[in-house]
C-alpha positions in Angstrom: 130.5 74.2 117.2 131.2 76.7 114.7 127.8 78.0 112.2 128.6 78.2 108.3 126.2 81.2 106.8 124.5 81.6 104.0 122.7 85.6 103.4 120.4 87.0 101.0 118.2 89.7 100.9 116.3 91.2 98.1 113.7 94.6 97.6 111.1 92.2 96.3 109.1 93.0 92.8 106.6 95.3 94.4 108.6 97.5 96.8 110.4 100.8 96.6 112.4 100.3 99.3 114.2 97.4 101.0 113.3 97.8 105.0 114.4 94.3 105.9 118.1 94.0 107.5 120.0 91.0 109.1 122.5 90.8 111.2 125.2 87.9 111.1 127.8 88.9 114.5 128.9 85.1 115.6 127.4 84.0 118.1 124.1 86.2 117.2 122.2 86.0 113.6 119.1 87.9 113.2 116.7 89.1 110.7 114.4 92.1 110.7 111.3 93.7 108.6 110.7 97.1 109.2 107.3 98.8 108.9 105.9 102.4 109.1 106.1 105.8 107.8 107.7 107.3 104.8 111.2 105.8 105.9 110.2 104.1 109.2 110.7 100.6 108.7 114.4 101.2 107.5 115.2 103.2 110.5 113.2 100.5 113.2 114.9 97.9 111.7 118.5 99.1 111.2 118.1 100.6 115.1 117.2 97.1 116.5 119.9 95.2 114.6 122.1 98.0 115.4 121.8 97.7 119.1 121.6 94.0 118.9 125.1 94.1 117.2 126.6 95.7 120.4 125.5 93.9 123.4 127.4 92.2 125.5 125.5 89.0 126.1 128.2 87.2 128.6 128.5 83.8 129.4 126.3 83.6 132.5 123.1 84.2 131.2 123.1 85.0 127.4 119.3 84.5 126.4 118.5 86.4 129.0 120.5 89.0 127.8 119.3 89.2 124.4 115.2 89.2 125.4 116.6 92.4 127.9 118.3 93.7 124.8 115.6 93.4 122.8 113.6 94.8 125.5 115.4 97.7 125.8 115.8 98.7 122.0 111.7 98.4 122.0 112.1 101.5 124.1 114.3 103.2 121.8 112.5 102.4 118.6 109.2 103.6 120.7 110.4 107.3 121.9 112.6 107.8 117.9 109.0 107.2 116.9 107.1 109.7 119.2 110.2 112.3 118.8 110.0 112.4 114.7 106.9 113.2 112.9 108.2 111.1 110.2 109.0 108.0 112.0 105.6 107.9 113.8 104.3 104.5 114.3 107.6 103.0 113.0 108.0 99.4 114.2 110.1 96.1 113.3 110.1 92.0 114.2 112.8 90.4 114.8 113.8 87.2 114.7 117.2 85.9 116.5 119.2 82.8 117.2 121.9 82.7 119.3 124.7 80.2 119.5 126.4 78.9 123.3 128.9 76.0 123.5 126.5 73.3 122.7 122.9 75.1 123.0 121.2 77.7 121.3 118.7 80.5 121.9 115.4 81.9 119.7 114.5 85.3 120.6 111.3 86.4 118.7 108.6 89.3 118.3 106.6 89.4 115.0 105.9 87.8 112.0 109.7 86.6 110.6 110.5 83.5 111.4 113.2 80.3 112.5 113.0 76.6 111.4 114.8 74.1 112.1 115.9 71.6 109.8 117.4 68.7 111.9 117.6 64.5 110.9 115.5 65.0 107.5 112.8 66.9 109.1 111.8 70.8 108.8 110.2 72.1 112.4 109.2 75.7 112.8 110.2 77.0 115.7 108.8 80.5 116.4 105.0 81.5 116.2 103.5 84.3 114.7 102.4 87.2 116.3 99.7 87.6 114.1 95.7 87.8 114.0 95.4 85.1 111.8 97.9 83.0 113.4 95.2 83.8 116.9 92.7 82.7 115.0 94.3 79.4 113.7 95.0 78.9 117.4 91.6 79.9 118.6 90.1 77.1 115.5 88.3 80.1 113.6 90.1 79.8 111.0 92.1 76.5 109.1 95.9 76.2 108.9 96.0 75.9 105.0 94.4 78.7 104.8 95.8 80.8 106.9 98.9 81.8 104.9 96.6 83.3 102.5 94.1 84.9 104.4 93.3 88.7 103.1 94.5 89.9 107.3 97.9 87.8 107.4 99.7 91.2 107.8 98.3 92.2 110.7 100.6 91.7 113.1 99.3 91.4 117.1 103.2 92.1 118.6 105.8 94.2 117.1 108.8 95.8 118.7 108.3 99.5 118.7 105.1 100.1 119.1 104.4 99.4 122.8 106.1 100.1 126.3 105.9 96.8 127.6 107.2 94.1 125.0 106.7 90.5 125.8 109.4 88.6 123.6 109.1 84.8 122.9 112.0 82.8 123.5 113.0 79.1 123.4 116.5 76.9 124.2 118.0 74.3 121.4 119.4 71.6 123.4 121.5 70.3 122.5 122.6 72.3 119.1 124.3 69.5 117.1 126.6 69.3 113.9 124.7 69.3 111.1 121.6 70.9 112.4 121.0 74.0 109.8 118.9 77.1 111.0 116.4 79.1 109.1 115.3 82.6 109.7 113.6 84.6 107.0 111.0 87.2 107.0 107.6 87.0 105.9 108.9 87.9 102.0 109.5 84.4 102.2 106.6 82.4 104.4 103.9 84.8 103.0 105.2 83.8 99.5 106.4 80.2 99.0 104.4 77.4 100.7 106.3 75.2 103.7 106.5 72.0 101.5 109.0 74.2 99.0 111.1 75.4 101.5 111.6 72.1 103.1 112.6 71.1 100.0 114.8 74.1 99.1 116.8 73.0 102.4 116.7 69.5 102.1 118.2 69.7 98.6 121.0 72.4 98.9 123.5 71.4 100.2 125.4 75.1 100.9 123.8 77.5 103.0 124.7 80.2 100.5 123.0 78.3 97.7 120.2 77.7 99.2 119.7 81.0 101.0 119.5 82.5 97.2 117.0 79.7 96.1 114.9 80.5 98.8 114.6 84.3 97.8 114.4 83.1 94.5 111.4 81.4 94.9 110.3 83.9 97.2 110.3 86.6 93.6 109.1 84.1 91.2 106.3 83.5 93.5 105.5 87.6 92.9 107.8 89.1 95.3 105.4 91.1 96.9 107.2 91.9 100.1 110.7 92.4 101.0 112.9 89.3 101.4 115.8 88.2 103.6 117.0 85.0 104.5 119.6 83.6 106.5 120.8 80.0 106.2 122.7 78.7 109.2 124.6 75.5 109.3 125.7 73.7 112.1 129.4 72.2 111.5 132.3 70.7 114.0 135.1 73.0 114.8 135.7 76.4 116.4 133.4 79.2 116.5 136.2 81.3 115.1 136.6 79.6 112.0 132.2 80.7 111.5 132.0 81.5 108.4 129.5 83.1 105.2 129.6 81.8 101.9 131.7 83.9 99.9 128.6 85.1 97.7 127.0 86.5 100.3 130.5 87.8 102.2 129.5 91.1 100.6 126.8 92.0 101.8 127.6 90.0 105.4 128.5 93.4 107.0 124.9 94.9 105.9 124.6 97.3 109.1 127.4 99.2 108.8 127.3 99.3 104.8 123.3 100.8 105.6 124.9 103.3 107.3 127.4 104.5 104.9 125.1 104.3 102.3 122.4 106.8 104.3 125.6 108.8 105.3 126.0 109.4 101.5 122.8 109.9 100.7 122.9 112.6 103.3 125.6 113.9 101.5 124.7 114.0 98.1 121.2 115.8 99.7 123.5 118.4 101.2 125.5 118.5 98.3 122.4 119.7 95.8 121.4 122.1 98.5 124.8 123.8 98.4 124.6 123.5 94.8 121.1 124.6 94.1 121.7 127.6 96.6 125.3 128.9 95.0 123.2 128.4 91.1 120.4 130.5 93.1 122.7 133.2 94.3 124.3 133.5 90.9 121.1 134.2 89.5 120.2 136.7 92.0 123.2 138.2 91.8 124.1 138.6 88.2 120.4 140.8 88.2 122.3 143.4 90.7 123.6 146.8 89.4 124.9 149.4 91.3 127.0 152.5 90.5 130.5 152.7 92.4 134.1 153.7 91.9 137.4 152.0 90.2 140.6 153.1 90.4 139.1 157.2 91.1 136.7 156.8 88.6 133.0 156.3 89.0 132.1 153.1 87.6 128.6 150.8 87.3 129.1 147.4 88.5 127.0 144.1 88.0 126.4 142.4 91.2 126.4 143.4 94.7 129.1 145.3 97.0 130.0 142.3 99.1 132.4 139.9 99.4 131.8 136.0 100.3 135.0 134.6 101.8 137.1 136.9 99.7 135.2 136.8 96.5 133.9 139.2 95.4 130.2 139.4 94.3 130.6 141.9 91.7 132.8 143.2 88.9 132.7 145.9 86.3 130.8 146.6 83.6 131.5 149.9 82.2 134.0 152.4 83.4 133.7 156.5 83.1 135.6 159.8 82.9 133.7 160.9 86.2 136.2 161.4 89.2 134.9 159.7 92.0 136.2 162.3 94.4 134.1 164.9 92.5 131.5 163.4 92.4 131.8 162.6 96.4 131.7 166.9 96.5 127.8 166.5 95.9 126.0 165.9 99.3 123.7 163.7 97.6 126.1 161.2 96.1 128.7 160.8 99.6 127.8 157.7 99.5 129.6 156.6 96.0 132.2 154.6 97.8 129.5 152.1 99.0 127.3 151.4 95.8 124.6 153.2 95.5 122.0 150.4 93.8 120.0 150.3 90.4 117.8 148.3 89.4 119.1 147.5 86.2 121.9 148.7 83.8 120.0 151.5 82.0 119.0 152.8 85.6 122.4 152.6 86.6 123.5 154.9 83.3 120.3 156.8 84.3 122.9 157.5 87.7 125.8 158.5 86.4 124.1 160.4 83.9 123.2 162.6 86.8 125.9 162.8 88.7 128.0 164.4 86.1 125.2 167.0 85.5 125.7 167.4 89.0 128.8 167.4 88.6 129.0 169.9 86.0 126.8 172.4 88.4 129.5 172.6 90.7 132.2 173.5 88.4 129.9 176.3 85.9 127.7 177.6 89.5 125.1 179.5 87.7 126.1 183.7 88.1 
């Protein structure tokens, strides 16, 4: 079997921010939606897919190995949280499907979801972790009404958040050609109606196509949320030759191009900082004065007596007919070869007007 991928994901109408991510790593496809703090969701969601992206899932056992994966990113999300001020009370779902010879796996925690669309019919296959989706299943509240209830948001079970994480999980067997997968976050199932995206995936016939329907409808509808959807066909063949649509082939690497794009931002932060700072210390510096000596003679300068990796911080502004060494004869003014500072250019004239009365002293010593 080999899976044929279709990816979109969109920052919604509403939102600042996109703090969805997927992952598509054959055998493993996943979605996220992040949640939490002034950049929270981004981080909990790019650290789960992140992790998810490296594990080794083996042959033996590999469902079990993604719910302990899972598991054990919870605990990573969970302490980030607790460690950064910032990041407190960060937490993500996720939603992931996992491809073995013939079978497949759902792991799930959270609100995204996975249908299956298999024969003509559209069956969802995880359950919200919701408290509406509790009260649907407790009869307190309808299912048409539940999708838009004023508490659909609240989420019951999200990775992150708590210790102990209990992740749902389900086998597909037998996985079979022309089967197609759908997991999207709640950017789509909060926004567009079941009936539309049945239909959306009935009536497209490539997964990339209908991937950017879906979040199409998903915007049109008001694009409240974030939106991210993955579209996973089932085909004959090897699961080398697993491909995405070349429209979304892009944006099919959306981990690592998250993490360049925050290692730039980073930098460009950095980068005002070290400009702002150098603009700063110009200012500051171009307001310094102090009286020293050029070439023997005494001299005021603008700036300070320092250098900064060879540069100097100062330069000359006006040049007298005072020898320095003379002027070094007064106890007072020894300390001429290190600057002695002003306040401002007229203060510094101020100096040098008195050393050469000084000056004078010496050489006419009253009788």
């Amino acid at each position: 079997m080999r899976i044929h991928v279709g990816a979109k994901t969109e920052v919604g109408r509403v939102r600042e921010r996109n703090e969805d991510a997927y992952l598509v790593r054959e055998p493993l496809y996943a979605v996220a939606d992040g949640m939490g703090g002034h950049r929270g969701g981004d981080v909990a969601s790019s650290m789960t897919l992140e992790a998810l992206e490296h594990v080794e899932l083996g042959r033996d056992a590999p469902l079990d190995a993604l719910v302990k994966a899972i598991r054990q990113v919870n605990g990573e999300v969970l302490r980030r949280g607790q460690s950064d001020r910032d990041l407190r009370g960060m937490g993500t779902t996720v939603t992931a499907f996992l491809t073995d010879q013939d079978k497949a796996y759902v792991a799930h925690v959270g609100d995204s979801r996975a249908y299956l669309l298999r024969k003509g019919a559209v069956q969802r296959l995880t359950r919200d972790h919701t408290l509406v989706e509790r009260m649907v299943e407790e009869g307190r509240l309808p299912r048409d009404q539940a999708q838009h209830h004023p508490q659909q948001n609240i989420l019951t079970k999200v990775l992150g958040v708590d210790e102990d994480l209990e992740v749902d999980d389900l086998t597909i067997d037998p996985i079979q050609p022309g089967d197609r997968i759908l997991l999207c976050t709640d950017g789509l199932s909060h926004m567009v109606d079941e009936d539309v995206i049945e239909r959306i995936l009935k009536g497209e016939r490539d997964p990339q196509t209908a991937a950017e329907r879906l979040v199409d409808a998903a915007l049109e509808a008001g694009g409240e949320d974030n939106v991210t959807v993955l579209v996973l066909d089932v085909e004959e063949g090897d699961p080398a030759e697993a491909s995405v649509s070349s429209p979304a082939s892009a944006v099919a690497e959306e981990l690592p191009t998250r993490r360049w794009r925050r290692a730039l931002v980073w930098l460009a932060v950095l980068l005002v900082v070290v400009i702002a700072g150098l603009i700063g210390a110009d200012v500051y510096v171009s307001h310094q004065w102090y009286v020293g000596e050029e070439a023997g003679r005494v001299a005021i300068y603008n700036g300070i007596p320092t250098k900064v990796l060879w540069v100097e911080l100062s330069h000359v502004e006006e040049t007298t007919e005072l020898s320095a060494a003379r002027v070094e004869q007064v106890a007072y003014w020894r300390s001429l070869p290190d600057g002695i500072t002003a306040d401002n250019l007229q203060e510094a004239r101020g100096i040098v007007d008195q050393m050469r009365q000084d000056v004078q002293s010496i050489q006419s010593p009253k009788r």
